[in-house]
C-alpha positions in Angstrom: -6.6 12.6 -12.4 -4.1 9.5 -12.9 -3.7 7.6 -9.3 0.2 8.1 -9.5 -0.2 12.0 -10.0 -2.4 11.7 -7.2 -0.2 9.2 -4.9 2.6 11.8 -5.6 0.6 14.6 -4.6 -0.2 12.6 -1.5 3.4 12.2 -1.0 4.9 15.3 -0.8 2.9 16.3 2.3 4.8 13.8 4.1 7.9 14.9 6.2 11.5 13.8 4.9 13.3 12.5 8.1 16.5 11.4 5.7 19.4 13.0 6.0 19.3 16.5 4.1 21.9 17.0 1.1 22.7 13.4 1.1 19.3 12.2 -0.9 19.6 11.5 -4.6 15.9 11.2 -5.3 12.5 13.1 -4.1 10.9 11.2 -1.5 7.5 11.3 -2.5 9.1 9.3 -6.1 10.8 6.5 -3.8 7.0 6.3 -1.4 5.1 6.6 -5.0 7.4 3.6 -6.3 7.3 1.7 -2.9 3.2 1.7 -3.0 3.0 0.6 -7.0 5.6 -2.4 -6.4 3.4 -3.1 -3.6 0.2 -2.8 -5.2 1.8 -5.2 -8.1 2.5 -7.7 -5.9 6.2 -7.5 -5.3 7.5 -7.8 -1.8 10.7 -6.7 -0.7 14.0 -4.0 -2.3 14.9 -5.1 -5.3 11.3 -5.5 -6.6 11.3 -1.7 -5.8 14.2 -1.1 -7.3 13.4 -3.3 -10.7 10.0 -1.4 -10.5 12.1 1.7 -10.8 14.1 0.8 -13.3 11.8 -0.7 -15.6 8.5 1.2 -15.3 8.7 4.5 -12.8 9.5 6.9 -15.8 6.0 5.3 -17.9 4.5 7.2 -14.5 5.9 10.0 -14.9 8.4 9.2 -12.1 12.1 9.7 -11.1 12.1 13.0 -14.1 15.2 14.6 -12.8 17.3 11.4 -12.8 16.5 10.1 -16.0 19.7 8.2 -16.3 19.7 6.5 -12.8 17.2 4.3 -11.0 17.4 4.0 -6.9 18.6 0.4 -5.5 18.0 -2.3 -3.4 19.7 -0.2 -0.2 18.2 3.1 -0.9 14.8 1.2 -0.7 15.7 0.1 2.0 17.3 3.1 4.0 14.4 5.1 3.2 11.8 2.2 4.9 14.1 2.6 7.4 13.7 5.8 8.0 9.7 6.3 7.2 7.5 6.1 9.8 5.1 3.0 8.5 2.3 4.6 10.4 2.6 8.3 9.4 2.3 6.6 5.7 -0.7 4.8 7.1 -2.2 8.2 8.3 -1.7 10.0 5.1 -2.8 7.5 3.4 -6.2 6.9 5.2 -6.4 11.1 5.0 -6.0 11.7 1.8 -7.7 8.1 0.6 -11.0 10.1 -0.3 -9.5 11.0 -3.8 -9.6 7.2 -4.1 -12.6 6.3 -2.9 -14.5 9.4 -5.1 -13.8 7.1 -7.9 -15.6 4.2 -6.4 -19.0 6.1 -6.1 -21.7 4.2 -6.1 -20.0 0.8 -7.0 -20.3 -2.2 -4.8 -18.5 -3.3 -2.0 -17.8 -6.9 -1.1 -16.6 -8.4 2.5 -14.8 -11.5 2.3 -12.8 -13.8 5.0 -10.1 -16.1 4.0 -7.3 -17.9 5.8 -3.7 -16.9 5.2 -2.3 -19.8 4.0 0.9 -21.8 6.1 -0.3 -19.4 9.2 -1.3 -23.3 10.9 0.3 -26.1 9.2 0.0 -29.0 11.0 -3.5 -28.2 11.8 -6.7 -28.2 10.4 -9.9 -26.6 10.7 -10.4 -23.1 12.3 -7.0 -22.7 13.8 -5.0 -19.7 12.1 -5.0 -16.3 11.0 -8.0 -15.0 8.8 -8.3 -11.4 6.9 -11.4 -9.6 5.8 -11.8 -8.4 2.8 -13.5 -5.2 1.7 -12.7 -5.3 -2.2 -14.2 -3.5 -5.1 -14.3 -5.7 -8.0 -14.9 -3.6 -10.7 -11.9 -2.0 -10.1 -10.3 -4.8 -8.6 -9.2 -3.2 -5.4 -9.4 -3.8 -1.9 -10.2 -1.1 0.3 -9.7 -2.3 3.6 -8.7 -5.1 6.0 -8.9 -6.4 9.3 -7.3 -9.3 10.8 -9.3 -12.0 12.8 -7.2 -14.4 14.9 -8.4 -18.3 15.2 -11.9 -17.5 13.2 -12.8 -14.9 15.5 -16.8 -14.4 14.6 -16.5 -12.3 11.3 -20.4 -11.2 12.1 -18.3 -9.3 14.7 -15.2 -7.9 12.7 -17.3 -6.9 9.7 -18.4 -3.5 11.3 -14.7 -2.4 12.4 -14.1 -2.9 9.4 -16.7 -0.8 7.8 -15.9 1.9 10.4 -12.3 1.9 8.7 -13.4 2.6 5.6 -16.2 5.0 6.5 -18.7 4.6 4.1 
């Protein structure tokens, strides 16, 4: 099963809080979109939007408006109006379909410091993540944030208990 059929399908179980008859495009395309710029390593609206325009209908995406792409501001209305931790929830819940395509593969846990999260100062002083990343597939499967090089020893086994392998 292709992971933006299956992003999708994860989608439409979530609940549109927009404003009924005043939406142009399914929600689950817009979230679907949202999570792929994301994942490609854009950052902000109009990476969405260019995302949209540019590559959403290769995925099968945005079918019913073939002549229109969504903008900057609809991005951002609907991120507005998304509950980031309902996303979160359906995300972690329906994450399985993922992770039954990492069976059996090996998983690697990795700190690093966020870079310009301590400037002027050196050595241990800053934010960390760890890293739970699958490299065959080149994916990271989980984080958790240290702060000031908390003892990683420690963190490594909330971490695991996020993933839940």
């Amino acid at each position: 099963m292709d992971t933006e059929i299956m992003l999708n399908e994860i989608f439409m179980t979530v609940p549109d809080h927009r404003v009924t008859g005043r939406c142009t495009y399914a929600l689950p395309d817009l979230l679907t979109i949202a999570l792929l710029t994301y994942i490609c390593g854009g950052d902000g609206y109009v990476y969405m939007s260019e995302f949209a325009f540019y590559r959403a209908r290769d995925f099968g995406l945005l079918a019913d408006r073939p002549d229109r792409s969504p903008s900057p501001d609809t991005f951002e209305r609907l991120m507005c109006a998304v509950d980031p931790d309902e996303i979160e929830r359906y995300l972690v819940e329906h994450g399985r379909k993922f992770l039954d395509t990492l069976a059996e593969k090996q998983v690697v846990i990795d700190g690093k410091k966020l870079r310009g999260t301590s400037p002027k100062q050196r050595g241990t002083k800053g934010d960390y993540i760890m890293n739970a990343y699958v490299s065959e597939n080149h994916l990271i499967m989980g984080q958790q944030r240290l702060k000031d090089k908390e003892n990683e020893i420690v963190a490594i086994p909330k971490l695991i208990e996020k993933l839940d392998v």
